[in-house]
Z-matrix of the N, CA and C atoms (Angstrom, degrees):
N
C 1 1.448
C 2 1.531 1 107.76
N 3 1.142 2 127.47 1 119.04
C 4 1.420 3 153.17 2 167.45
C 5 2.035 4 102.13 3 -36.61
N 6 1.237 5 105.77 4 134.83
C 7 1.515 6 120.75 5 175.13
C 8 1.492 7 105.43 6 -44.23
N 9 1.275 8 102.81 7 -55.02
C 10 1.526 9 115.64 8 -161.10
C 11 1.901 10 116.29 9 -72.44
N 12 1.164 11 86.03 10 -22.69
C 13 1.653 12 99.36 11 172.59
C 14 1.713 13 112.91 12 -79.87
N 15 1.662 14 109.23 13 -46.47
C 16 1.718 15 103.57 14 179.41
C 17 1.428 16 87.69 15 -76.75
N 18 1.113 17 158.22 16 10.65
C 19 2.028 18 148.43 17 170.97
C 20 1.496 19 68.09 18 -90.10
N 21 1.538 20 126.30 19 -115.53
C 22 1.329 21 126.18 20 -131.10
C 23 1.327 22 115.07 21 -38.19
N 24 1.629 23 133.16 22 -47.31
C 25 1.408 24 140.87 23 144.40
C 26 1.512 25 123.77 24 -1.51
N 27 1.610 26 107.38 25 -62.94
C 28 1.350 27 123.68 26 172.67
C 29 1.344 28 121.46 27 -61.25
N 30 1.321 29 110.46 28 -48.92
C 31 1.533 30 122.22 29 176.01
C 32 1.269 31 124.93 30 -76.64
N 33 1.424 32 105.74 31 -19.83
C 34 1.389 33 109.55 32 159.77
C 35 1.311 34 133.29 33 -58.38
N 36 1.709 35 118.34 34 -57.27
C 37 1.138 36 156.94 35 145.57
C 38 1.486 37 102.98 36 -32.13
N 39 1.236 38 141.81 37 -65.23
C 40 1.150 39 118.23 38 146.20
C 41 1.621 40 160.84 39 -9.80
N 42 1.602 41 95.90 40 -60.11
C 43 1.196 42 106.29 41 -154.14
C 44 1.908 43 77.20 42 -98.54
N 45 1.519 44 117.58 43 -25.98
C 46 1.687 45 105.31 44 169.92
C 47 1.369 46 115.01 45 -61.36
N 48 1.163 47 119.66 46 -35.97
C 49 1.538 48 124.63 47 169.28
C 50 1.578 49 124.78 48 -58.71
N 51 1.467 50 99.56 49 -20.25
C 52 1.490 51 84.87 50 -155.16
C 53 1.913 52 75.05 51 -98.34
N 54 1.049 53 115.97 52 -41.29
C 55 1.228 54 123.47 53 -179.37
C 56 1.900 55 109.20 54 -28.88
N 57 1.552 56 101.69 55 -67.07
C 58 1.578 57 114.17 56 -169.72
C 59 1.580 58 100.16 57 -48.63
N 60 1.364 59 119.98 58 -58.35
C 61 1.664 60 123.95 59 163.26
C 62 1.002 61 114.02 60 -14.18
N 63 1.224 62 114.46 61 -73.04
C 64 1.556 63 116.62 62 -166.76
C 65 1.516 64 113.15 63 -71.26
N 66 1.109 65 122.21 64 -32.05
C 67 1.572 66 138.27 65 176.74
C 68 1.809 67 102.91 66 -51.11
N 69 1.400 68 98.46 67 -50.27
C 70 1.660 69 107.00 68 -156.28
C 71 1.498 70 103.14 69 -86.21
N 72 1.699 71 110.84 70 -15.27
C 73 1.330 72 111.39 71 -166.47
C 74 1.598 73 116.59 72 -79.20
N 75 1.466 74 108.35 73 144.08
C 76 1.511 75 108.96 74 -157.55
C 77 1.405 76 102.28 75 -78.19
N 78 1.213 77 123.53 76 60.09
C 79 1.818 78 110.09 77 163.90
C 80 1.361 79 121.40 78 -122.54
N 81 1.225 80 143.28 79 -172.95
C 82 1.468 81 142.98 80 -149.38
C 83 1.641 82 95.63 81 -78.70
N 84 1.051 83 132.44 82 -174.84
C 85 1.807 84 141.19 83 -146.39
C 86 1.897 85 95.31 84 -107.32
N 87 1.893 86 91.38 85 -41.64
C 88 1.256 87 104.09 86 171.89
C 89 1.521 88 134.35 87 -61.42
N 90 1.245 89 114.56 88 -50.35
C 91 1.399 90 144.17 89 162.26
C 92 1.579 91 100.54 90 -50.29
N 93 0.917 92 120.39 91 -64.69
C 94 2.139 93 127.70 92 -174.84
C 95 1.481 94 105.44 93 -52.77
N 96 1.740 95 117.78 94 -49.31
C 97 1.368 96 115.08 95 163.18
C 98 1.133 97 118.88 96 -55.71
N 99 1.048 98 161.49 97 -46.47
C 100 1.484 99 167.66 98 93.37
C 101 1.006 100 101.35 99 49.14
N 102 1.228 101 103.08 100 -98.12
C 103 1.979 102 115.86 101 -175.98
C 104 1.429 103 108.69 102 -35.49
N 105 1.705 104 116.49 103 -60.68
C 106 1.834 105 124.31 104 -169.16
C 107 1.752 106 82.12 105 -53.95
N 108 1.111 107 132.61 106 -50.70
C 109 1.499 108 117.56 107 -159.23
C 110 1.452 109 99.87 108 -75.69
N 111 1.100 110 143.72 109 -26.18
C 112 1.458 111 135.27 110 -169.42
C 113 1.812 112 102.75 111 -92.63
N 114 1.150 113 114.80 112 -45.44
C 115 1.879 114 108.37 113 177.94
C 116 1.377 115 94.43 114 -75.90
N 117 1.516 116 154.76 115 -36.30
C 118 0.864 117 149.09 116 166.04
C 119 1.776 118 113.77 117 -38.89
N 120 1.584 119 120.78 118 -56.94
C 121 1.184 120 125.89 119 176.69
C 122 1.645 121 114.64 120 -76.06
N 123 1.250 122 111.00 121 -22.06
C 124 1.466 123 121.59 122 161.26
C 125 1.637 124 113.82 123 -61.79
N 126 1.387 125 119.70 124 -30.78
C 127 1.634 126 114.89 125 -161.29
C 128 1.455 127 95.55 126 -108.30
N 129 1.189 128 131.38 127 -29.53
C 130 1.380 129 148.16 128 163.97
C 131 1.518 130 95.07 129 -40.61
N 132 0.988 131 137.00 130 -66.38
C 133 1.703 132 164.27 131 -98.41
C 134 1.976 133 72.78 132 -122.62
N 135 1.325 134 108.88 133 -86.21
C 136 1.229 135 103.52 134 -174.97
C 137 1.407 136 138.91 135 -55.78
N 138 1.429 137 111.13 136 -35.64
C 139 1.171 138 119.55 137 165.80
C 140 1.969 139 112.19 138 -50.55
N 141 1.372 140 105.64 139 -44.08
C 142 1.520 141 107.26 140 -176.43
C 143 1.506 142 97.31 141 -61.23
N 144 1.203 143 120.06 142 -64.98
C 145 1.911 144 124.21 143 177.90
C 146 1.802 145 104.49 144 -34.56
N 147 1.091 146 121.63 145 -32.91
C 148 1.404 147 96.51 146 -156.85
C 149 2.025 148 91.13 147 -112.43
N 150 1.437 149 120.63 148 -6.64
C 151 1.429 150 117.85 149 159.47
C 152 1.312 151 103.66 150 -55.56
N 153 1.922 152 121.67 151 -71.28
C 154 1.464 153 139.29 152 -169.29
C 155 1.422 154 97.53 153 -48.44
N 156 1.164 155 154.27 154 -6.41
C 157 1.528 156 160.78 155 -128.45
C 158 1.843 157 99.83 156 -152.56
N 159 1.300 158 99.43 157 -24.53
C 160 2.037 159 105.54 158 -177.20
C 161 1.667 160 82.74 159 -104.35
N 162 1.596 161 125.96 160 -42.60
C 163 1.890 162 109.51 161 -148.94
C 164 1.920 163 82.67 162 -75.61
N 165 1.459 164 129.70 163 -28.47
C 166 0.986 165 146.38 164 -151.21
C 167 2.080 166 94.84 165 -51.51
N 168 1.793 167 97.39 166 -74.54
C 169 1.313 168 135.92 167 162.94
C 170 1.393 169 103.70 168 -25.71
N 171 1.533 170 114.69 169 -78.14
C 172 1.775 171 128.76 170 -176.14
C 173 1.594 172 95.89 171 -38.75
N 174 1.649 173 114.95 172 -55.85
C 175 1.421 174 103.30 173 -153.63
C 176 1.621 175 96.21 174 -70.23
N 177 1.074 176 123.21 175 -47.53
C 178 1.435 177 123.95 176 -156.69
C 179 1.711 178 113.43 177 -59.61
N 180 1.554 179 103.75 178 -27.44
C 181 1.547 180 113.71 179 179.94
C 182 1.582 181 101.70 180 -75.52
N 183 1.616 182 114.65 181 -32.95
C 184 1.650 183 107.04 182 -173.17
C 185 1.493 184 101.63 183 -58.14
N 186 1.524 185 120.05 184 -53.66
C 187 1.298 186 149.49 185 -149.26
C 188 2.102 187 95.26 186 -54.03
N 189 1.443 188 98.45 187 -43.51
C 190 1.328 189 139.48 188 -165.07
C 191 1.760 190 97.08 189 -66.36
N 192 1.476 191 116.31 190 -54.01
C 193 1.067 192 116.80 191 -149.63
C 194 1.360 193 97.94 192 -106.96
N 195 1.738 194 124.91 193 -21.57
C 196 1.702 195 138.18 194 164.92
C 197 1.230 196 105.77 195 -52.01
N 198 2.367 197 117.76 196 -56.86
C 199 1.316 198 101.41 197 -171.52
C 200 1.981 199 118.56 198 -67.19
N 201 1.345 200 106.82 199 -13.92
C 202 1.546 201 117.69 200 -178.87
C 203 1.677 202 107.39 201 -56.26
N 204 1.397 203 100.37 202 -57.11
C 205 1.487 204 110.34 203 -170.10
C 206 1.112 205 113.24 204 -42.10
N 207 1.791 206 96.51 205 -55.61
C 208 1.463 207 112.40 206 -149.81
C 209 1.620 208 101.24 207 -70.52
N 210 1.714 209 116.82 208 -37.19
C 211 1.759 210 109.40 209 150.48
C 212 1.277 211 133.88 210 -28.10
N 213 1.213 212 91.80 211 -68.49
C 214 1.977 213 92.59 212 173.56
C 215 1.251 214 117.65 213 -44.42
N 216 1.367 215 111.70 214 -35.61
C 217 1.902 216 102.35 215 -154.65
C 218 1.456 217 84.26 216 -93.66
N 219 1.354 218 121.58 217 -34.92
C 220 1.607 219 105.35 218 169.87
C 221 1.576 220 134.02 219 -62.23
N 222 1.755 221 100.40 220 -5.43
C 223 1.440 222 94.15 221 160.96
C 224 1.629 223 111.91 222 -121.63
N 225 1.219 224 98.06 223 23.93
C 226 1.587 225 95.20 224 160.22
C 227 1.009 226 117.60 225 -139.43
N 228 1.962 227 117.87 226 36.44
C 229 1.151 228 114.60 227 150.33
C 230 1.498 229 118.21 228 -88.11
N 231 1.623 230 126.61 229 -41.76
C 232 1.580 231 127.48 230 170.39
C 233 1.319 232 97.60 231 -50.36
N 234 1.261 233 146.39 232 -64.65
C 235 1.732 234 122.11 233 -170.67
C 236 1.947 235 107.26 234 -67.68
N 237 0.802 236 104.26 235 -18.81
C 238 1.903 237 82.33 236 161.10
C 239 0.999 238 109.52 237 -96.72
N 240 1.708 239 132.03 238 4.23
C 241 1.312 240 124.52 239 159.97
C 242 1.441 241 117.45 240 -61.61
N 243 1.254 242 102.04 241 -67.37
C 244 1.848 243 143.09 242 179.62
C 245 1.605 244 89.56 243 -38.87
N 246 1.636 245 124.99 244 -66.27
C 247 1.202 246 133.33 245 -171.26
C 248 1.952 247 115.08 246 -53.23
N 249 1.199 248 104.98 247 -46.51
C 250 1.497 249 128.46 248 161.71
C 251 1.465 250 103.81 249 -29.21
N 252 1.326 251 110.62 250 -73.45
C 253 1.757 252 135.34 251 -144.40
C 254 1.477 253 102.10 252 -88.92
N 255 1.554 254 116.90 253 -14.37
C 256 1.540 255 100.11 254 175.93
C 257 1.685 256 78.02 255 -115.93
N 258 0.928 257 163.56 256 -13.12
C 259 1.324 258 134.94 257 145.87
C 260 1.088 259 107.36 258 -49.12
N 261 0.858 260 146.36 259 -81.38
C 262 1.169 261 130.70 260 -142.25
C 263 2.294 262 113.29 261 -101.59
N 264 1.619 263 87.62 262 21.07
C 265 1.901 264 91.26 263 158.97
C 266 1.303 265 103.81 264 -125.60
């Protein structure tokens, strides 16, 4: 199972938990909206931090795996050079 799947899992599970809390908790209708709107803008808030924190990862592995490529083909362009030049001398 993928990192990014047990994060959304977790945060899910979370934010249902924190949710039922506030639902069940004995204070005015007004006050309960309040809270769901404030952990709501709190998990919102985090959830974006810890995506920018995964595209962060994604980019750095492309970056990771571009300078690799671009090695290889730079050492297997002089032998299809070399290969070229006695074919064809």
């Amino acid at each position: 199972m993928s990192k990014g799947k047990v994060l959304l899992g977790i945060l899910a599970g979370v934010a249902a938990g924190a949710l039922l809390g506030v639902l069940f908790a004995p204070d005015k209708g007004s006050v309960t909206r309040k809270k769901i709107s404030d952990k709501g803008e709190d998990y919102a808030e985090s959830l974006k931090q810890k995506f920018n924190e995964f595209l962060e990862s994604i980019t750095e592995k492309f970056e990771e795996v571009k300078e690799e490529v671009s090695d290889i083909s730079g050492q297997a362009k002089p032998k299809t050079e070399k290969e070229a030049k006695t074919a064809s001398g």
